[in-house]
C-alpha positions as CSV (number, residue, x, y, z in Angstrom):
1,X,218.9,200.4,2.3
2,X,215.5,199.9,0.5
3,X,216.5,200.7,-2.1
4,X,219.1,198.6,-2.8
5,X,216.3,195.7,-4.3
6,X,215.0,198.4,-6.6
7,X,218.2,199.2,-8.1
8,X,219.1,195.8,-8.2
9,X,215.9,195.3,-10.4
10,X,216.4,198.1,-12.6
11,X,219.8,197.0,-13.8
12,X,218.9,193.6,-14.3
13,X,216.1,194.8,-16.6
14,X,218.1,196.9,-18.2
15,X,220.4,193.5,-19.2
16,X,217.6,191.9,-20.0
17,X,215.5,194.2,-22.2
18,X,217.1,194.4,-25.1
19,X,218.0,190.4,-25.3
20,X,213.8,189.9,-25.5
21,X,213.1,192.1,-27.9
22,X,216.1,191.0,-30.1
23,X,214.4,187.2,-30.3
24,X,214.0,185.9,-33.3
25,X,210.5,184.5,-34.2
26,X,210.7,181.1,-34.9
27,X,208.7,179.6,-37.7
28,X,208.1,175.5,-37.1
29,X,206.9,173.8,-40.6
30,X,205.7,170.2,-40.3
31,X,206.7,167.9,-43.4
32,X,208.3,164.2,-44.5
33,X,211.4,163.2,-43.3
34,X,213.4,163.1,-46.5
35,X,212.8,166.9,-47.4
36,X,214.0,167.6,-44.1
37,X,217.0,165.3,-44.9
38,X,220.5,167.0,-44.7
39,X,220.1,166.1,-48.8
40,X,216.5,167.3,-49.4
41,X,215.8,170.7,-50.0
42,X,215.1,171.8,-46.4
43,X,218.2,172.7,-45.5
44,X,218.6,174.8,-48.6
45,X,215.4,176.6,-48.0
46,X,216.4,177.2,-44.3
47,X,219.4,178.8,-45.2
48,X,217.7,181.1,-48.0
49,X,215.1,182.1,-46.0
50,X,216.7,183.0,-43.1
51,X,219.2,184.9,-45.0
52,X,216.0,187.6,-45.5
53,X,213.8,187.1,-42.7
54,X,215.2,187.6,-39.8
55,X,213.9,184.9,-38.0
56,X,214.5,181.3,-37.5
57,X,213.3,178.0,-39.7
58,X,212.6,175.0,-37.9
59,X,211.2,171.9,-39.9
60,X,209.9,169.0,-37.5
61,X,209.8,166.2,-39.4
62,X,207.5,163.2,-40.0
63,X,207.7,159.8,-41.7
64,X,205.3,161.0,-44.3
65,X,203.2,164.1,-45.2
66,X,200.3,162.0,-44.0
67,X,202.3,161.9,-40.4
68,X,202.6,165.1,-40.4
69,X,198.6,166.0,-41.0
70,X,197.8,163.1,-38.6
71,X,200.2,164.9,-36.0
72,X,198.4,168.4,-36.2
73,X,195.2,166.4,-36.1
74,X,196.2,165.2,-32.7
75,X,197.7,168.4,-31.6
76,X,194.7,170.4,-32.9
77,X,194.7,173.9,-32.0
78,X,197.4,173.4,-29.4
79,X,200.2,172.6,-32.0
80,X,203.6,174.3,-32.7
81,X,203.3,174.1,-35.9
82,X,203.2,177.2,-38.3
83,X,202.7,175.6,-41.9
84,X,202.1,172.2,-43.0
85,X,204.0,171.0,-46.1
86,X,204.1,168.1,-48.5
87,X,200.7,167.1,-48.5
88,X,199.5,166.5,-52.0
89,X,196.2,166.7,-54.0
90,X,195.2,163.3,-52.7
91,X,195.1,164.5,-48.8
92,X,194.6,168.2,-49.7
93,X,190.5,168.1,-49.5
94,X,191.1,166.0,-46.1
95,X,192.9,168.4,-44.5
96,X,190.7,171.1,-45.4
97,X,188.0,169.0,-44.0
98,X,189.7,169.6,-40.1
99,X,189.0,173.0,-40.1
100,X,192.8,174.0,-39.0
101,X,194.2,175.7,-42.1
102,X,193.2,179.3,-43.3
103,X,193.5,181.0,-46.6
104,X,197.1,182.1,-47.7
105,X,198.2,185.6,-49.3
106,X,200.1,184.2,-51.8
107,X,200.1,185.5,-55.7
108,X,200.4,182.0,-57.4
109,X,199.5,183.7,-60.7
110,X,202.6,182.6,-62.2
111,X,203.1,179.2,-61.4
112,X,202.9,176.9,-64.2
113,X,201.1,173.7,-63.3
114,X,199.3,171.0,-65.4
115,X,195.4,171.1,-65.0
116,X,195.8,174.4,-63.8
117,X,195.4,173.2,-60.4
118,X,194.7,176.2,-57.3
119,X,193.7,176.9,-54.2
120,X,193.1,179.3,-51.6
121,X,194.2,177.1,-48.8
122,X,197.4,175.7,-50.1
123,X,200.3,176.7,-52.3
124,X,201.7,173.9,-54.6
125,X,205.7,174.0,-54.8
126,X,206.2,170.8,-57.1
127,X,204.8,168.3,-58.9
128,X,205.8,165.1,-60.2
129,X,203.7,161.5,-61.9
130,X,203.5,158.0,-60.3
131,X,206.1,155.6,-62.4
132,X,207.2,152.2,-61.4
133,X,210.9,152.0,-61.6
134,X,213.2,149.7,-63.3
135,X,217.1,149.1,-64.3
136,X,216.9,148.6,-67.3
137,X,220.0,145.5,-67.2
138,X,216.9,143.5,-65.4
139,X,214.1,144.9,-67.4
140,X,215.2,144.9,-71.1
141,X,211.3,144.7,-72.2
142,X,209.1,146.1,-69.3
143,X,205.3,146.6,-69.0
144,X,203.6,149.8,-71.2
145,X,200.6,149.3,-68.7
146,X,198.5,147.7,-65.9
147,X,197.0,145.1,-67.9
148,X,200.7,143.9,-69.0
149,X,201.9,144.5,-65.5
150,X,199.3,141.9,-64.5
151,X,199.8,139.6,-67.8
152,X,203.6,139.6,-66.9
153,X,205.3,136.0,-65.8
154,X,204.9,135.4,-61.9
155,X,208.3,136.1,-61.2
156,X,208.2,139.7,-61.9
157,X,208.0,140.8,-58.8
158,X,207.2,144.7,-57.7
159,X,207.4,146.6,-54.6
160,X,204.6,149.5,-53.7
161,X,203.7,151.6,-50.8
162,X,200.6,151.1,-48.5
163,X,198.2,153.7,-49.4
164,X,197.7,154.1,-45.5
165,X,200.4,155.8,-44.6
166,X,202.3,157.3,-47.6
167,X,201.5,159.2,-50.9
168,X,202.5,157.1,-53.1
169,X,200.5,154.6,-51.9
170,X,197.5,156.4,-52.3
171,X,198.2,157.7,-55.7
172,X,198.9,154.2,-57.0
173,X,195.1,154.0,-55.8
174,X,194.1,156.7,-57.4
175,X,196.0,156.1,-60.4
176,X,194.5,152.3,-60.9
177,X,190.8,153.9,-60.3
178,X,191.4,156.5,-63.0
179,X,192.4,154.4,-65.7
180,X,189.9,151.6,-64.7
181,X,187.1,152.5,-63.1
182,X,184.3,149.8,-62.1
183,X,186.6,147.6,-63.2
184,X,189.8,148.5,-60.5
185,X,189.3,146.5,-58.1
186,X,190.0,143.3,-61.0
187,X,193.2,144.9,-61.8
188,X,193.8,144.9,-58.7
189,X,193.1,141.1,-58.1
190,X,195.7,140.7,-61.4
191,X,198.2,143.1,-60.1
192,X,198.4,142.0,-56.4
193,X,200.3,138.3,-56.9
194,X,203.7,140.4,-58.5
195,X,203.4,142.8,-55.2
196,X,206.6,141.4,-53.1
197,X,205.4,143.7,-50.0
198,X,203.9,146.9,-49.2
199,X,206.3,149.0,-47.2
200,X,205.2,152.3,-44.7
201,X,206.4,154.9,-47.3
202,X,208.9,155.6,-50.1
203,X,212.1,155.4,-48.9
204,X,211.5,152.0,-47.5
205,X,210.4,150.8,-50.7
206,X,212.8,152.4,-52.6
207,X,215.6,150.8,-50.8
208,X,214.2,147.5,-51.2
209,X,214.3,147.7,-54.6
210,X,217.7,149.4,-54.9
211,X,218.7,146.6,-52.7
212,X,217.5,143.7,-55.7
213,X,214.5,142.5,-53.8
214,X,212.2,143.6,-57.1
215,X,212.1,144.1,-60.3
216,X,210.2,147.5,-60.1
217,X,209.3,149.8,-57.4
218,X,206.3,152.5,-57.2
219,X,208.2,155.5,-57.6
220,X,207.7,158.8,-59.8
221,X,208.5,159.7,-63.5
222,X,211.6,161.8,-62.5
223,X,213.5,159.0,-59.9
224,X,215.9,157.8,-62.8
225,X,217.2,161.9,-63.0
226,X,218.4,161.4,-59.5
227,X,220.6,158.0,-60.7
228,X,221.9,160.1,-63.9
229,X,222.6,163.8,-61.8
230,X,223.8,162.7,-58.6
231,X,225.1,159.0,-59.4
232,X,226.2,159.4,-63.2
233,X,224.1,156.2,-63.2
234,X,222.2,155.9,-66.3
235,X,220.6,152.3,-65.6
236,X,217.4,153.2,-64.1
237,X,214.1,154.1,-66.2
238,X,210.5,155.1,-65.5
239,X,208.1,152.7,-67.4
240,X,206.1,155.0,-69.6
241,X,202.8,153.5,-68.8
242,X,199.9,153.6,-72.2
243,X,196.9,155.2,-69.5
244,X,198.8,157.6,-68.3
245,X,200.4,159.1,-65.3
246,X,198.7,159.9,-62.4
247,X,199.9,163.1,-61.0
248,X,200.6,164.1,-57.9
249,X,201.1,168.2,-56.8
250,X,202.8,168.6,-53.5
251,X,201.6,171.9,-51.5
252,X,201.9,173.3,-48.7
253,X,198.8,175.0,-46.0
254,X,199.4,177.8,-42.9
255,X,197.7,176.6,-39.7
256,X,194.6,178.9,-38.2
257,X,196.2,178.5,-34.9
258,X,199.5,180.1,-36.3
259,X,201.1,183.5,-34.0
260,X,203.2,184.5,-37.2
261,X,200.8,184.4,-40.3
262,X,202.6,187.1,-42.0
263,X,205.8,184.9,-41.7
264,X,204.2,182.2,-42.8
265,X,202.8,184.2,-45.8
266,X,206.3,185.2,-46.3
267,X,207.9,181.8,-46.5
268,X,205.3,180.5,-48.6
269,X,206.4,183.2,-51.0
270,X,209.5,182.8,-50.8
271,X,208.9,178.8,-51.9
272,X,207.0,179.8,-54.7
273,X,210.0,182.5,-55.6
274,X,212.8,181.6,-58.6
275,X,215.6,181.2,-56.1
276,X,213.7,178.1,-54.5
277,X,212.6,176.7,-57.3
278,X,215.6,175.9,-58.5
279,X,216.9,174.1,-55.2
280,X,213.4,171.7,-55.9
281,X,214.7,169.7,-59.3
282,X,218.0,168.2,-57.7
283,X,217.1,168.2,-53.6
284,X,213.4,167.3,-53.8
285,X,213.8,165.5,-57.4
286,X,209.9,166.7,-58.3
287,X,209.1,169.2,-61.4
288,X,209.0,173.0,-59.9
289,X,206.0,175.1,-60.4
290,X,208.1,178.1,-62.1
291,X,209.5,177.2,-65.6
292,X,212.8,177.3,-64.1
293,X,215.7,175.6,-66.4
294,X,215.7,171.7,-65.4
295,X,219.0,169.7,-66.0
296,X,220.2,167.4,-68.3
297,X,219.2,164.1,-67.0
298,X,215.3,164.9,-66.7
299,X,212.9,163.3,-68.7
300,X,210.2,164.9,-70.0
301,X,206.3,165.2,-68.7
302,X,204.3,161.9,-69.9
303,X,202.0,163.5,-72.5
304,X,198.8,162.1,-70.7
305,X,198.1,163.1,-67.0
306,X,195.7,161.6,-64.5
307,X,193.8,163.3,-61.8
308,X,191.0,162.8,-59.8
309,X,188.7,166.1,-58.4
310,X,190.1,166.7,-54.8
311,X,186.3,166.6,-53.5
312,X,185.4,163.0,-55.0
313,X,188.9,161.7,-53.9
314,X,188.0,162.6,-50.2
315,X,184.7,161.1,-51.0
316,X,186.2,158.1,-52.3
317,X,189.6,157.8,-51.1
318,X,188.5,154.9,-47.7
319,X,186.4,152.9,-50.6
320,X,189.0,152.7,-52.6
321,X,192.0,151.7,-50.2
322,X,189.5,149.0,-48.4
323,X,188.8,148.2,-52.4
324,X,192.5,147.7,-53.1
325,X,193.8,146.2,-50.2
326,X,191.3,143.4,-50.0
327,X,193.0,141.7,-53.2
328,X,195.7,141.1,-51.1
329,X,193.8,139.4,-48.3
């Protein structure tokens, strides 16, 4: 009779082996809520990833990439999360600063990105430029800079993101400082009576302005190819601005705490590879880093590009927002 229990055990273990070692690793990436959307490119990236690695693709999303860095912050070491992505060359140098991401394996030798931005840390996927908005029923003469932006009647009224807690936001920042200088923070005093509001992030903002609550909306360069592909609406522009366009690279950083490294490594790749690149143009509506063929409907690259130096934008970045935000106070 003893050994009934024994055999008992044997047989459930032999049920149960093969079950465990069959489990699929599961790789969690942290981003924004709208590339995790059922119409962003996360769902398209799941499914051609899983297709090859044997494992399984879960994105947890946040409200912005910011949430997401401010989430892993919180969660330090302890966190799920295997990759971070959508933070941008605004946050990039700040999220270095925490000390959770390590180097990645990636060859990035044939991405094509302006300024020629790298790193060892992070792997850019896309890229796009700041733009404010407009339809171009409403708008039949719009600004060609800030200083016309600011000159413009009172009731043009705009609609930007708080530099806080989303991207855009902070680019707009960055983008003001880089054409101005010393002399930002009276743009800023000129610009601030056309801001309606300042919303949490994009999509709020967006949707405020789709919804005729202003005339423009901070937005990127490549928004109106999103009316023409997936609309057939060809009313929406991107106001070329005189100073330029700041630019913003999106990328993407493996967490030090990660079990699956080489997975991560391997996804990372795969983002960088030809077949996801061209899910980027019409999912994520951004620029891809391989010169993979665009659609009809995209605009081309503004020929002059802004960018701050990762380090003095960390440096800078609180000065600036405090700087900005207290014309509207």
């Amino acid at each position: 009779m003893s050994r009934i229990p024994v055999l008992t055990l044997l047989v459930a273990l032999a049920f149960t082996t093969p079950a465990t070692a069959d489990e699929k690793p599961t790789l969690t990436i942290y981003t924004y809520d709208a590339f995790a959307a059922e119409w962003g490119p996360g769902p398209l990236l799941k499914q051609g990833f899983e297709a090859q690695c044997a494992c399984t693709l879960d994105f947890v999303a946040a409200d912005s990439s910011i949430g997401a860095l401010r989430r892993v912050q919180l969660e330090g070491p302890a966190t799920k999360a295997d990759i971070v992505l959508g933070l941008d060359t605004a946050t990039v140098q700040e999220a270095r600063n925490t000390g959770l991401f390590t180097e990645h394996s990636v060859d990035t030798g044939a991405l094509k990105i302006p300024t020629g931005w790298s790193a060892p840390d992070f792997v850019p996927f896309d890229f796009g430029y700041f733009a404010f908005v407009y339809r171009k029923a409403d708008l039949a003469e719009p600004p060609h800079d800030f200083q016309e932006l600011a000159g413009e009647d009172d009731n043009l009224k705009i609609v930007i993101e708080d530099p806080r807690t989303a991207t855009p936001g902070l680019g707009l920042v960055l983008w003001v400082k880089a054409a101005y200088g010393n002399d930002a923070n009276e743009a800023w005093a000129e610009i601030a009576p056309h801001v309606v509001t300042m919303t949490a992030d994009w999509s709020a903002a967006y949707n405020l302005f789709l919804q005729g609550e202003a005339d423009m909306v901070l937005s990127y360069t490549t928004s109106p190819a999103y009316h023409r592909i997936a609309e057939d609406d060809f009313s929406y522009e991107a106001a070329s601005f005189d100073e330029g366009h700041y630019l913003q690279i999106e990328v993407a950083g493996i967490l030090k705490s990660s079990p699956h490294k080489d997975l991560a490594n391997q996804f990372l790749t795969y983002l960088v590879s030809e077949k996801a690149q061209n899910i980027i143009p019409t999912t994520n509506w951004m620029y891809p880093v391989l010169p993979v063929d665009l659609p009809e409907g995209f605009d081309p690259q503004p020929e002059k590009t802004l960018l701050l130096p990762d380090d003095q934008v960390a440096a800078n970045a609180a000065a600036w927002t405090s700087e900005m935000l207290a014309a509207f106070r």
